[in-house]
Structure formats: C-alpha cells, structure tokens
C-alpha positions in Angstrom: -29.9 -2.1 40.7 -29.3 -4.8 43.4 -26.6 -7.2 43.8 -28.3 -10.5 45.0 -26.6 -13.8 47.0 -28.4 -17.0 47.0 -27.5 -19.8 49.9 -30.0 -22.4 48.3 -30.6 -25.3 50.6 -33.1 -28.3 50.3 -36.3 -26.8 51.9 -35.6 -23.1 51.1 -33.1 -20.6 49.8 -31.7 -18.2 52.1 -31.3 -14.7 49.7 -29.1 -11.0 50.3 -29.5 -7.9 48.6 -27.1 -5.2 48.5 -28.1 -1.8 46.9 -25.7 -0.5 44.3 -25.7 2.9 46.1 -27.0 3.2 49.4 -25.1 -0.3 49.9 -28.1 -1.8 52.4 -28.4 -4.8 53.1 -31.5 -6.7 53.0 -32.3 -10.6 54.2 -34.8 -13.1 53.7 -35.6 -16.5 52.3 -37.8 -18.1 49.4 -39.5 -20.9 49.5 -39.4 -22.1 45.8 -37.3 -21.0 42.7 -41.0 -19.0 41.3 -40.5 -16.7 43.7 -37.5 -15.0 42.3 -39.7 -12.5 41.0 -40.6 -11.1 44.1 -36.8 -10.0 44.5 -35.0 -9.9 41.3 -35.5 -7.4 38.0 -33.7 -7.4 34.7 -31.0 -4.9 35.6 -30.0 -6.7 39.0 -26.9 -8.9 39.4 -27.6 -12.4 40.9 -25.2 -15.1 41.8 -25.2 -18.4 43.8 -23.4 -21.3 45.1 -23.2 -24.3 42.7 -24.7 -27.3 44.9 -26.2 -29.4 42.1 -29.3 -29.9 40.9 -31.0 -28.2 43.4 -29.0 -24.8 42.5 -29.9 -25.3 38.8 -33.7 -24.6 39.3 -32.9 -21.7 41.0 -30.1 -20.5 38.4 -32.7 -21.4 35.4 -35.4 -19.5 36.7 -32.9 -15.9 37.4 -31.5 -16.6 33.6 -34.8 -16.1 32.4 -35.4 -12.9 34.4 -31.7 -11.2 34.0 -28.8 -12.1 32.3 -26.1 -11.1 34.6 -26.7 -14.7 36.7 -23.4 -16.3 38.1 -22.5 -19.3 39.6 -20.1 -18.6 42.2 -17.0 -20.7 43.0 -18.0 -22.9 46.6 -14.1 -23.6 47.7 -13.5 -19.7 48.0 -16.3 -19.2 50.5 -14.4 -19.6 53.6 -11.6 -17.2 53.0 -14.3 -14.8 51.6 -17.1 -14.6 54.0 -13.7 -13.5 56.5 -12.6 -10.9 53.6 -16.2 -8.9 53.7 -16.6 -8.4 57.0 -18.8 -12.0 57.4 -17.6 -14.0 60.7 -20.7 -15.6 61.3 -21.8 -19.0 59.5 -25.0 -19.2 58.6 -27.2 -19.1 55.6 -27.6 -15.4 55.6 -24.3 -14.6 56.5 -23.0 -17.1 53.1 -25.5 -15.0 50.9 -24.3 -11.7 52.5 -21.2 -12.4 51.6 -22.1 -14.0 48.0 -23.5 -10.3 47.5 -20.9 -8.2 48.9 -18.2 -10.0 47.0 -20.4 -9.4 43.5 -20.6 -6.2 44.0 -16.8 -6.2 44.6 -16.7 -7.6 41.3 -17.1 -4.6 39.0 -15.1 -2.8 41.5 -12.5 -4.4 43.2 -9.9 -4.8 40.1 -7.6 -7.4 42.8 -10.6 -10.0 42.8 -9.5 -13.1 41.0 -11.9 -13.5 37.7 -12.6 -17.4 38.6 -14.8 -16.5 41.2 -17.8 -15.5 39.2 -18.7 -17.5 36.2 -21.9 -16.5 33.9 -24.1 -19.2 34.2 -25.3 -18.7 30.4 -21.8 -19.9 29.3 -22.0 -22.9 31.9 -25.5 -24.3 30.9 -24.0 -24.8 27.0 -22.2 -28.2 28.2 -25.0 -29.4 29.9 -26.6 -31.0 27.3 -23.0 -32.6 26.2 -22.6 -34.2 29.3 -25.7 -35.5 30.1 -25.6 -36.9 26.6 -22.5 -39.1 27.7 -24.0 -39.6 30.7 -26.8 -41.5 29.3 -24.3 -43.4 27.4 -22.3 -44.5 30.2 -25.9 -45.8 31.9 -26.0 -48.4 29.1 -22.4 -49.4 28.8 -22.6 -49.7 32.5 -25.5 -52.0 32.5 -23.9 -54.4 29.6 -20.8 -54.7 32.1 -23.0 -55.7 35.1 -24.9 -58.4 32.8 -21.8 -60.0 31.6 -19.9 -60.3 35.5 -23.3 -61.7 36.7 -23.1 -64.0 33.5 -19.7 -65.5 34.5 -21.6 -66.7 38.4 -25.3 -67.3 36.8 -24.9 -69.0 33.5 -27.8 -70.9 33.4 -30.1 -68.3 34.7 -28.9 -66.1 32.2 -29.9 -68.3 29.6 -33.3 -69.6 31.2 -33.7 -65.0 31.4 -32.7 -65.1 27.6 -29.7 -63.0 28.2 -28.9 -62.2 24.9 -32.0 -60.7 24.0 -31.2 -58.3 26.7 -27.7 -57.7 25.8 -28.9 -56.9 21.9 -31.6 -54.4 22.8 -28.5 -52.9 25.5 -26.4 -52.9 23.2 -28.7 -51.2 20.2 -29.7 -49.0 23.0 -25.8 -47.6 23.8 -25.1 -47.4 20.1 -28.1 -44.7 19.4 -27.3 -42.5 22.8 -23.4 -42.3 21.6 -24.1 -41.9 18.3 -27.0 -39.3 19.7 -24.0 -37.6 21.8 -21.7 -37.5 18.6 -24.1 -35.2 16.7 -24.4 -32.9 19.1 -20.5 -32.5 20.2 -19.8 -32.1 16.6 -22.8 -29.2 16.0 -20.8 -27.6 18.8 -17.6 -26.2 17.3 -16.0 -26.0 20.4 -16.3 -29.6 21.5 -15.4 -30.8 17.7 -12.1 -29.2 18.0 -11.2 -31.4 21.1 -13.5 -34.5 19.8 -10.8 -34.3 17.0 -7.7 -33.3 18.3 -8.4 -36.7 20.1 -8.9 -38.6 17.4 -5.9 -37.4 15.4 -3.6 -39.1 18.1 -6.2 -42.2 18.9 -8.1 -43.1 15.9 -9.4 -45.6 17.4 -11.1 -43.8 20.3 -14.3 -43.5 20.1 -15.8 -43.2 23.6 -13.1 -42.2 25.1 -13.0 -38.5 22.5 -16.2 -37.7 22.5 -16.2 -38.1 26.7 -13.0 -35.7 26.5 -14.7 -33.3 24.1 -17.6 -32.7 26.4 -16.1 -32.4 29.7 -13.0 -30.0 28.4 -14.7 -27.9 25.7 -13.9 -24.9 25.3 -10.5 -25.6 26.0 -9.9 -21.7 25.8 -11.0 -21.9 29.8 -7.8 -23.4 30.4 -4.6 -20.7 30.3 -1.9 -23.5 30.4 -1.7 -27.2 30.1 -1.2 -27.7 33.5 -4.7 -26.0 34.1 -5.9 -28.9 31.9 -3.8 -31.4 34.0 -5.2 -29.9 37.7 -8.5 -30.1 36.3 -8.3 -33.7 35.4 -6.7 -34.7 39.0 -3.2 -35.7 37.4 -1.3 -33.3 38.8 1.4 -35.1 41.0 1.8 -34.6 45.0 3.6 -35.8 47.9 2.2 -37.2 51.4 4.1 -36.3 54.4 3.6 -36.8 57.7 6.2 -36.8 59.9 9.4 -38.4 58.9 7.2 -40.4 56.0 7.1 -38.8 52.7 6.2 -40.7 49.3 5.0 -39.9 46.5 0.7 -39.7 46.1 -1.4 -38.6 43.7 -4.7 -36.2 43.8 -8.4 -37.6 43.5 -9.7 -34.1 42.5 -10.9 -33.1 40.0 -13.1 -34.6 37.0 -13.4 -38.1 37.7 -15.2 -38.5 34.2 -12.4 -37.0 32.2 -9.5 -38.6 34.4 -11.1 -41.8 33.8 -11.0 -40.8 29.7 -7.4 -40.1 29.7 -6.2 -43.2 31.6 -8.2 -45.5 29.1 -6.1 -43.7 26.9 -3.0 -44.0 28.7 -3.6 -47.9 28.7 -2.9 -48.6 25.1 0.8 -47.0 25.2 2.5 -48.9 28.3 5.1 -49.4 25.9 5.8 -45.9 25.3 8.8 -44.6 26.6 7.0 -42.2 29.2 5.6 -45.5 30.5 8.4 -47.5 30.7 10.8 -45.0 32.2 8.3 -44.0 35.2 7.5 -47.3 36.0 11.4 -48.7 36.3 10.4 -52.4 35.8 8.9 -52.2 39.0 5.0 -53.6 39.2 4.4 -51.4 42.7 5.0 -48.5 40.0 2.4 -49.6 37.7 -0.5 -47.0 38.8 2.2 -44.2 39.0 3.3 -45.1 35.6 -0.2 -45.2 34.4 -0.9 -42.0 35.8 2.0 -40.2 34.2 1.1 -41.5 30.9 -2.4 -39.9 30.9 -0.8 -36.6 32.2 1.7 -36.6 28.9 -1.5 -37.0 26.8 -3.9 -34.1 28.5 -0.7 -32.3 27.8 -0.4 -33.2 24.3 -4.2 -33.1 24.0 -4.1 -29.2 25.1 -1.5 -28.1 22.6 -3.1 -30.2 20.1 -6.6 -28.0 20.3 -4.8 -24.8 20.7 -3.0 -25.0 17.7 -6.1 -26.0 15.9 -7.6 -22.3 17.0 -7.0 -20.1 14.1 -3.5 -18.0 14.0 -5.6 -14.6 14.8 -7.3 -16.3 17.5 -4.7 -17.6 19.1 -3.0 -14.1 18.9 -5.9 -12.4 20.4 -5.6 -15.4 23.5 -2.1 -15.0 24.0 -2.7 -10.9 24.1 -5.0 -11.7 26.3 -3.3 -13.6 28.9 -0.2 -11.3 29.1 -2.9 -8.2 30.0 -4.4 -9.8 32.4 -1.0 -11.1 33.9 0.3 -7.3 33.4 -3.1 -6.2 35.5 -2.2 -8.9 38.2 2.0 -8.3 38.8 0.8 -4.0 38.6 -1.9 -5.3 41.5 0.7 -7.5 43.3 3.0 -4.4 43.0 0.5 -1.7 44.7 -0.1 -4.2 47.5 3.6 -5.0 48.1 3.9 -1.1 48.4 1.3 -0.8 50.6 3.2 -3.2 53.0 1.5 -6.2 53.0 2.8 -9.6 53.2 2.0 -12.4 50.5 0.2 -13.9 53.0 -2.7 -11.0 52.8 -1.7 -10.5 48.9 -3.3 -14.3 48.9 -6.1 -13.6 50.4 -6.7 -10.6 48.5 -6.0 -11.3 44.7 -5.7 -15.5 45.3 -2.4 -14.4 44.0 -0.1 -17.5 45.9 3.4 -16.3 46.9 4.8 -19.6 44.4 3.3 -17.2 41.8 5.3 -14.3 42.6 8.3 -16.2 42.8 8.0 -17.4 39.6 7.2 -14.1 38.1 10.4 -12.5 39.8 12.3 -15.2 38.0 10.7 -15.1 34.2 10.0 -11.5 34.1 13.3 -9.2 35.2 11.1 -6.1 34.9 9.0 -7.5 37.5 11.7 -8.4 40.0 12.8 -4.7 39.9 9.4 -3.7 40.5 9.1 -5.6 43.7 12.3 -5.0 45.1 12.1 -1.4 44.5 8.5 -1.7 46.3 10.2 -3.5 49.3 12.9 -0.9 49.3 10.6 1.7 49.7 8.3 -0.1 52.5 11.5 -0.8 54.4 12.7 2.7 53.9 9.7 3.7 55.4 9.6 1.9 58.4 13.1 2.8 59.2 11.8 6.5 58.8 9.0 6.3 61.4 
C-alpha cells in the first residue's frame, strides 16, 4: 500500500509516493489524468490539492480506481511542508509533503481532521451547485438586457427585446425549477432549503442557493463555523494608531451574497436598527450584521430539524473529539512545548485553550498541573 501526493499544475502533475512500510519515497510526474494507473491501485491512499477544475479530472479519474481519494486543504500547505521535514518549494517537494502528511493521517492522532476531506463526500454537491450556477447565468443576463435597455431604448426595440427577455426568462424559470428537484431529492439540502423557507416564505432563489452551498449543515460544529464560512464574521483593521472596525471578504461569496438579500428585507428589525445608530456611513455594517443574525438562526434552525437521536449522536460526537483534542493539548503541554508549537502541531490556537481553561474546570487543572510539572522539572536539571 502507498500513500500518494498529487501537485497538479496546468501542463503536468508532479506525484510522491510513500511506502507504508519501508517509508521510500518515490518522485515523478504525469502527463495526463489516464495515467494514474501507472502509479495508483485500489488499496493505495491518494490525495491532492484542490486548484479547480483542473484538480477535478485528476480527482475523478483516482475515485474510480480507489476509494480512499482526498482533497487536501491548500491554506495548510505552508505550515505543513515546514512540519514534515519539506524546506524546499517546488512541485515535488508540495507532493512529498501531501504524502508524508497522509500517511500521518492514520497515525498521527494530533493532526487536525480538516485537513483531509474524502472527495466522494465532496463531489455530492457538485451537481447542486452547478445547478444554481446555471441559474444565476440567466438571471444575470436578464439584468444586463434591462441596464442596457435604460441607454438603448430604441435599439432594444428595433432587436425585439422582449422576445429575448421571454425566452430568458422561460429559460431561468426551467434551470431553477430544474435545481429545486434535485435539492429536494437530496435530504440534506431539503432540510436547509426549508429551514429557509420557514423564516422567508417568500425566498425562493435566495433558499435553494443557501441549501446548496451549506448542505450538510452537519460539517459545521457551531454557528459561528457557519458565520466564518459565509465571510460575516466581524474584524478590525489596525495599523498603527488607526483601528476601525472591517469586515472579512472570505469565504463563500455565493452564500454571503444569499444571506445579505435576505438581510435586506428586515432593515427594520431591531438587529438592524440598533447596529446602524441612524447613522447612513453604518448602513453596510448594519447590513452585514443582519445577515450574520440569520446564518445564525438559519443553523439552529436545520439542527433542530435533525432527529432527537441524531442530534444526540452529533453532540456525543463533538464532545469525544474535543476530549481527544484537550487529552492531546495536555500530553504536548507536558512535553514542554509552547502553544506556539501546540499550533503548529494539532492547529490547536492558544485562543482555544484559553477558552477551554475557562468552560471546562477539569481541563484548567489538567494544564496547570502539566505546567507544574514541566516547571518542576526544569528547576530540577
């Protein structure tokens, strides 16, 4: 069994191969996705950087040859290439350390689980979003028609621009309608898609674009996972003696977009009005806030529609793997590392901890009888 890295680049897709027991290394590159063959078997472990559709020919083709195919998370490569034993940057050395760090992954109990994500479970919204995607195309295009119609009149009528419009408009009605049945075949996406509509009826567009780029909302441990992913979370620029408040353009632009239409028709609730203090320069802020109270409302909303067993079996869930991470937290602190190197290890930030120390007395015990010990010693020696 091997443990494969993929680096996949325009022309050619630099690979790494790890044995699972003599742990060599082997290096080379493919020219196009139908060469997988030549390096991969059912048993082996594969996973890649997600770049797109180039990456998804690649990723298609090793699904059909193994199962255990992963699509590996691109902002983590920096601090991992350095954590392998990796200084160099090239394509090799990225699919070395894409290798090294899955084969990590059924040993090394610190590694955070984000990292590797089965593509199998990732290709299931695909055809959800690409079925909004379409839909957007032709609501796009009716938007375009009618601000050239308010310059060019007359050469919108002389083009028979209504004709154009209808068949537009026909067109957008079939792809949503199209994107409807299959959100609501998915039972995942149906529970969002109508924990939407419970709160805005009148939401068409707007749920069925929140069902597909949120489903399964099970990904998400807490709300404000939801809110990060959306790009509401709230921040502050500072530089220097300026500091104001900013807000992040990360995350899903598709599903911020969503949640801010949504936020538009209550500017006269009170989350609204309080946020913005009368003041127009506030208006955006306001706006923003608004849409965060909904993704908020949105998550508990689709949780509570889970099933009482289910959400049980969540919750137990979350709590183990929270008890595996403050036990790992704990062995490292021992060990005499700082949270600097816990970070790097476990993605563990030292905000976390603090947090943990102050929810969770049992914890804080833990820790401080960890640092205790370390301290003792160092005294000793």
């Amino acid at each position: 069994m091997k443990y494969i890295g993929l680096d996949i680049g325009a022309n050619y897709c630099a690979f790494a191969c790890v044995d699972s027991f003599t742990s060599a290394t082997e290096t080379g590159f493919l020219r196009k996705p139908d060469h997988l063959p030549q390096i991969l078997t059912p048993a082996d472990h594969l996973a890649a950087e997600w770049t797109g559709g180039i990456a998804r020919q690649w990723l298609e083709t090793a699904l059909r040859i193994t199962p255990n195919t992963y699509i590996y998370h691109p902002a983590q490569l920096k601090a991992d290439r350095k954590h392998v034993g990796e200084k160099l940057k090239n394509d090799f050395a990225c699919a070395r350390a894409i290798a090294k760090l899955l084969q990590q992954r059924e040993t090394n109990p610190h590694q955070p689980k984000y990292l590797f994500v089965p593509y199998a479970l990732v290709r299931e919204s695909y055809a959800l979003r690409k079925a909004i995607r379409n839909a957007r195309v032709f609501d796009e295009e009716i938007q375009r028609i009618l601000q050239i119609a308010n310059f060019a009149k007359q050469a919108l009528i002389d083009f028979d621009a209504n004709r154009v419009l209808n068949a537009l408009e026909e067109s957008s009605r079939q792809a949503w309608r199209q994107a409807e049945l299959l959100i609501t075949a998915n039972a995942e996406a149906e529970r969002v898609y109508l924990a939407v509509k419970t709160r805005f009826p009148r939401a068409y567009k707007a749920a069925l674009t929140l069902a597909a780029h949120l489903s399964p909302i099970e990904r998400f441990p807490t709300a404000n996972a939801l809110v990060r992913y959306c790009g509401l979370m709230p921040k502050r620029y500072e530089s220097g003696s300026i500091s104001r408040p900013d807000h992040s353009k990360d995350g899903n632009l598709v599903a911020r977009s969503a949640l801010v239409q949504l936020a538009m028709s209550r500017m006269q609730g009170a989350t609204f009005q309080r946020v913005k203090r009368g003041d127009p320069k506030r208006h955006y802020i306001a706006l923003c806030a608004q849409a965060r109270e909904i993704a908020v409302q949105l998550w508990h909303d689709a949780m509570h529609s889970v099933a009482p067993e289910d959400r049980r079996v969540l919750r137990a869930d979350r709590a183990a793997r929270r008890q595996e991470r403050m036990q790992a937290v704990i062995a490292l602190v021992s060990r005499g590392l700082s949270d600097a190197e816990i970070h790097r290890l476990t993605g563990i930030h030292a905000s976390i901890i603090s947090r943990w120390k102050r929810e969770y007395p049992a914890f804080a015990e833990q820790y401080a009888e960890a640092k205790r010990q370390q301290a003792s010693v160092g005294v000793s020696v």
